[in-house]
LOTOR-242163 format. One line per field, with one value per residue (C-alpha): x, y, z; residue number from 0; residue in three letters. Coordinates in pm, 1 decimal, decimal comma, m for minus. Layout:
u: X_...
v: Y_...
w: Z_...
resi: NUM_...
resn: ALA_...
***
This chain:
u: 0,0_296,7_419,7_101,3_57,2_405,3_358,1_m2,4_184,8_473,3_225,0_23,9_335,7_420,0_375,9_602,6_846,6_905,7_782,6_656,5_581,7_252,2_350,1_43,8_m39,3_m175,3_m468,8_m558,9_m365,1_m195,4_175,8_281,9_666,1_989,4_1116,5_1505,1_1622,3_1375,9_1514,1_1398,2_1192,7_1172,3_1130,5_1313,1_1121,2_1148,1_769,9_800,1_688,5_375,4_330,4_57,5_m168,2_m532,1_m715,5_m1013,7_m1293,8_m1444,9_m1820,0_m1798,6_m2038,3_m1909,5_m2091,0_m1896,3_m1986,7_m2196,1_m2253,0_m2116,1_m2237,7_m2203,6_m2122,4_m1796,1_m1578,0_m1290,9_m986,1_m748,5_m413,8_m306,3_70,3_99,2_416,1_380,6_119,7_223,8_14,7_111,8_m200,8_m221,8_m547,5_m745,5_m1081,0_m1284,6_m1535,1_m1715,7_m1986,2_m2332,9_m2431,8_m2654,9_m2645,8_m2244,0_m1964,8_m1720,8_m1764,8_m1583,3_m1364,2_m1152,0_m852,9_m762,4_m402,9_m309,5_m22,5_m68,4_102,9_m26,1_m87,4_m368,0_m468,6_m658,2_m947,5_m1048,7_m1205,4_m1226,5_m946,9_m920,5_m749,3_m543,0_m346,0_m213,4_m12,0_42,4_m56,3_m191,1_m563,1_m560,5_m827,3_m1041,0_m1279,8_m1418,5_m1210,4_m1335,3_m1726,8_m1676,8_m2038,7_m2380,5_m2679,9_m3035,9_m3322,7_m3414,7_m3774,0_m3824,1_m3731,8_m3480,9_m3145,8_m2936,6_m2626,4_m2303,5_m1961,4_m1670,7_m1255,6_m1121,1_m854,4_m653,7_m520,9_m310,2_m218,3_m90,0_m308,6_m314,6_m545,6_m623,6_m809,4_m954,8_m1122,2_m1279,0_m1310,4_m1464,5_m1223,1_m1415,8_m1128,4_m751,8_m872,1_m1168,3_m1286,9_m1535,9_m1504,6_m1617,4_m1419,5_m1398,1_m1155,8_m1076,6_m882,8_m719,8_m627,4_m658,3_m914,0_m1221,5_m1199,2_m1318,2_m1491,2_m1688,4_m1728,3_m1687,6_m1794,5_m1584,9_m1436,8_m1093,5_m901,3_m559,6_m367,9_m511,3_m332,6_m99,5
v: 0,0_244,2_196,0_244,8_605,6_670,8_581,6_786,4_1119,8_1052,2_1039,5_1336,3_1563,7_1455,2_1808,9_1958,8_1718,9_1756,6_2145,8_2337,5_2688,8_2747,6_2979,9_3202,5_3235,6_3564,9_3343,4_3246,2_2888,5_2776,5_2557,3_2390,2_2350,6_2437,5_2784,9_2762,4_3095,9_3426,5_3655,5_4029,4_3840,9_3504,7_3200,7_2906,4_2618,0_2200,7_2024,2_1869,1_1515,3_1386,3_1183,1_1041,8_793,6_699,9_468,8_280,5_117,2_m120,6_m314,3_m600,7_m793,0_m1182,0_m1347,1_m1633,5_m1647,5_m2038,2_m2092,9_m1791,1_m1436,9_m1264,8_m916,3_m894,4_m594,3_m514,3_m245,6_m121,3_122,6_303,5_435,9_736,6_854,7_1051,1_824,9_511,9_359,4_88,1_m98,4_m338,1_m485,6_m763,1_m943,4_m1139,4_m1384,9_m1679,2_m1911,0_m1899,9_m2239,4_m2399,7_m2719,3_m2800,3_m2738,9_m2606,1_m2266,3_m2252,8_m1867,3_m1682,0_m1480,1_m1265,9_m1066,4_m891,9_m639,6_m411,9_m200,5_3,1_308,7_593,7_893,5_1186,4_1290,2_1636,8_1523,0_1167,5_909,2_543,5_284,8_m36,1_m254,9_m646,2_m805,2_m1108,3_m1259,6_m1533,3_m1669,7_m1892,6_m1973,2_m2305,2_m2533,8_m2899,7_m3212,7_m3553,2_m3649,2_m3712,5_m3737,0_m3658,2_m3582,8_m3469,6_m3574,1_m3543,4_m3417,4_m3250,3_m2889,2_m2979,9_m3202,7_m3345,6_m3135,4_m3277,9_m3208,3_m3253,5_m3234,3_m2879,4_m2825,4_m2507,0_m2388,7_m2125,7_m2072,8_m1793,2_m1599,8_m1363,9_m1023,1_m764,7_m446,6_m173,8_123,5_469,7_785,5_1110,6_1342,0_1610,4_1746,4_1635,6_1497,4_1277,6_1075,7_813,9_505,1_153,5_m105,4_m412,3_m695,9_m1068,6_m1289,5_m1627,1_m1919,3_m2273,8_m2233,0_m1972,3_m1723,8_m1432,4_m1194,7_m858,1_m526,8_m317,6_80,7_241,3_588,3_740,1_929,0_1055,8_1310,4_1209,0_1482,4_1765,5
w: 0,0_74,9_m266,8_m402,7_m266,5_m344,3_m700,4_m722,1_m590,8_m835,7_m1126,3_m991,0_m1001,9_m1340,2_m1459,1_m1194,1_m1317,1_m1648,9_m1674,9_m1981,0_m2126,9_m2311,9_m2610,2_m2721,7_m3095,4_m3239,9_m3422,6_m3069,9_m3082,5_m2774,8_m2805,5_m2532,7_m2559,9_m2375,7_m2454,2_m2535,9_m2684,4_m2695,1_m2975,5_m3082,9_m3415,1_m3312,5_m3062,3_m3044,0_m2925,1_m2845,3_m2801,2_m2469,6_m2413,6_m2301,9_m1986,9_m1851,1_m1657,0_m1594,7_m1361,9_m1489,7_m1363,6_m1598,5_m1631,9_m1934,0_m2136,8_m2222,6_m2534,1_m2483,8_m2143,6_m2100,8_m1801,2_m1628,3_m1546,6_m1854,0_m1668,5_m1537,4_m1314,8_m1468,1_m1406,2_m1581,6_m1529,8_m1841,3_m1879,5_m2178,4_m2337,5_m2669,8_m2812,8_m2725,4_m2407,5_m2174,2_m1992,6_m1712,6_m1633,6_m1440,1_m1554,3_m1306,9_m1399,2_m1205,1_m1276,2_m1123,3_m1042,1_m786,2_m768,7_m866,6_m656,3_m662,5_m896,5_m1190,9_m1188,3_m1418,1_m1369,9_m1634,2_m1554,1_m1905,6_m1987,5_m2320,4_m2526,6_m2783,8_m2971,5_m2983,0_m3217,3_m3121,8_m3283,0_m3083,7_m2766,5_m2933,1_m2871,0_m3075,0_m2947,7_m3045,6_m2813,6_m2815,0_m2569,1_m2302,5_m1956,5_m1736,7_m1714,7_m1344,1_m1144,3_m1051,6_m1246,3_m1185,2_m1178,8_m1131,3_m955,9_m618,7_m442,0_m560,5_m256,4_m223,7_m368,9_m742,6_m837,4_m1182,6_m1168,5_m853,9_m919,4_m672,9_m575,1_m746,1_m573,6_m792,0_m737,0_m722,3_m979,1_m984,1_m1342,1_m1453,7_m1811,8_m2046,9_m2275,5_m2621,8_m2506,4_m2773,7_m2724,1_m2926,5_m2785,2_m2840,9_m2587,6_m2551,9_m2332,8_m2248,0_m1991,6_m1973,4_m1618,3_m1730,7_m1985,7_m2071,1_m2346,9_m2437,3_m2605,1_m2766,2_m2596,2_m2707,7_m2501,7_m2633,4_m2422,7_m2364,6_m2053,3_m2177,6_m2459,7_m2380,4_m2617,2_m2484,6_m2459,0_m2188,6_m2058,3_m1891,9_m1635,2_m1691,7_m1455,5_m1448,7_m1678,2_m2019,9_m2247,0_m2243,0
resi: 0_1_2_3_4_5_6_7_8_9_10_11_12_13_14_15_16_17_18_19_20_21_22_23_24_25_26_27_28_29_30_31_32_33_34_35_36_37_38_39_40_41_42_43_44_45_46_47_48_49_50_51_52_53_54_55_56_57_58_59_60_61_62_63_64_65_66_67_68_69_70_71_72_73_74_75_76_77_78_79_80_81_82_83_84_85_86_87_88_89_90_91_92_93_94_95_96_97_98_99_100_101_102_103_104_105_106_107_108_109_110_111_112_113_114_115_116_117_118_119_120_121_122_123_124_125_126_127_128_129_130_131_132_133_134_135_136_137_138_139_140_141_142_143_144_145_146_147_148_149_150_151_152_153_154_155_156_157_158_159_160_161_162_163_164_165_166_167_168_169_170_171_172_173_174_175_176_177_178_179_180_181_182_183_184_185_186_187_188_189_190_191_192_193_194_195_196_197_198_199_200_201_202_203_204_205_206_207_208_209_210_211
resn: UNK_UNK_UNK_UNK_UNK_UNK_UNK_UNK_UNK_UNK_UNK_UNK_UNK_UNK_UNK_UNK_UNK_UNK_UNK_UNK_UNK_UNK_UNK_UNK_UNK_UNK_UNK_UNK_UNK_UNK_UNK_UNK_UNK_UNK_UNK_UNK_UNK_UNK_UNK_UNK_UNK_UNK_UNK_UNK_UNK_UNK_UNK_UNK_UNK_UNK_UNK_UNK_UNK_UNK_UNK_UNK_UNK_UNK_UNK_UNK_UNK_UNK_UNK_UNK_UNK_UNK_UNK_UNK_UNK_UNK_UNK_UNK_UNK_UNK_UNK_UNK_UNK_UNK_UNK_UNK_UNK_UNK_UNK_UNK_UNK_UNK_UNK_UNK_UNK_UNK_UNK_UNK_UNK_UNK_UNK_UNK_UNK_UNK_UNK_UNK_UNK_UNK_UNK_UNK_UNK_UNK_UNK_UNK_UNK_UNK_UNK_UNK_UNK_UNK_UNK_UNK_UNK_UNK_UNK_UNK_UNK_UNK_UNK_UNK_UNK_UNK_UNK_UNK_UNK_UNK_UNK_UNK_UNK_UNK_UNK_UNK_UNK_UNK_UNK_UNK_UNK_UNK_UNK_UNK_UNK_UNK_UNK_UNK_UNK_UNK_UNK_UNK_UNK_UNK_UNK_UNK_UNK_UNK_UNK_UNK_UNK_UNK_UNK_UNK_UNK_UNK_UNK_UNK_UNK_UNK_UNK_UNK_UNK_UNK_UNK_UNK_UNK_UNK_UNK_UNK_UNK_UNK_UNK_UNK_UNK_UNK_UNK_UNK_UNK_UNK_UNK_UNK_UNK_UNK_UNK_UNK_UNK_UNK_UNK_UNK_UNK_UNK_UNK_UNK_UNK_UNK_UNK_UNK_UNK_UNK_UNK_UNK
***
């Protein structure tokens, strides 16, 4: 946790960091750039870098879902230089069942890299990259018990069996940035493995320093 804060006020101060000067244009267009010479006719300038981060909370819809709940949580930590973007994020999913045990759940622990293009306050995205799906699903039928009418089954108890395997996740997004602070987006995401492909789209919050 104390690396956690330490990290959030180091991305915070990013500004204060690596500082800027804002260089006004007589047509009413704003540069942002660091000033290196001022001259009697002229202004020599180098564009700055960009860097930022966001936080973001996701919701998802699976359509490959089965038998699990087809909405999952989701969240996500975006890394921006220039515009490239680095992403971590983690997908949980479990199975609703009532009458099988244990519940069948997904891990999904993904690390992207990618690139983005501004549109005005709109943002596309496109990312691919690697990670781990783990979790638990049913082995072998140990015990069955209760009694079996017609709507009711009996209650079927089966070996626990841990997995943990790597996976292909590929994302592709759009945003509306109203504020450099803020944004809002939904995006497409398919993740390949040997367990449970997953294939959904998902709404989403941004926080963080989004642009310059």
């Amino acid at each position: 946790m104390k690396h956690l804060i330490i990290l959030i006020v180091i991305c915070f101060n990013v500004n204060a960091v690596f500082p800027q000067d804002i260089i006004h244009l007589k047509n009413g267009g704003k540069i942002e750039a660091k000033v290196t010479e001022i001259g009697t006719k002229e202004i020599k300038s180098q564009e700055t870098n960009f860097i930022g981060f966001s936080v973001n909370p996701k919701y998802g819809y699976d359509i490959f879902s089965e038998d699990l709940v087809n909405i999952y949580p989701a969240a996500e930590i975006d890394f921006y230089y220039n515009n490239m973007i680095f992403s971590s994020s983690f997908i949980y999913q479990e199975e609703f069942a009532m009458f099988l045990s244990p519940n069948k759940n997904y891990h999904y622990l993904d690390f992207y890299v990618g690139k983005y293009k501004d549109f005005g306050m709109l943002r596309l995205k496109l990312q691919a990259g690697t990670g781990i799906i783990f979790g638990k699903k049913r082995g072998e039928l140990l015990n069955q018990y209760g009694k079996t009418s017609w709507f009711i089954p009996k209650t079927s108890v089966f070996e626990e069996v841990s997995y943990l395997n790597f996976d292909i996740p590929l994302q592709a997004g759009i945003e509306f940035i109203p504020s450099k602070y803020f944004a809002i987006g939904t995006d497409i995401n398919l993740n390949l493995n040997p367990e449970k492909i997953l294939c959904g789209a998902a709404l989403y919050l941004k926080i963080g320093i989004l642009k310059k």
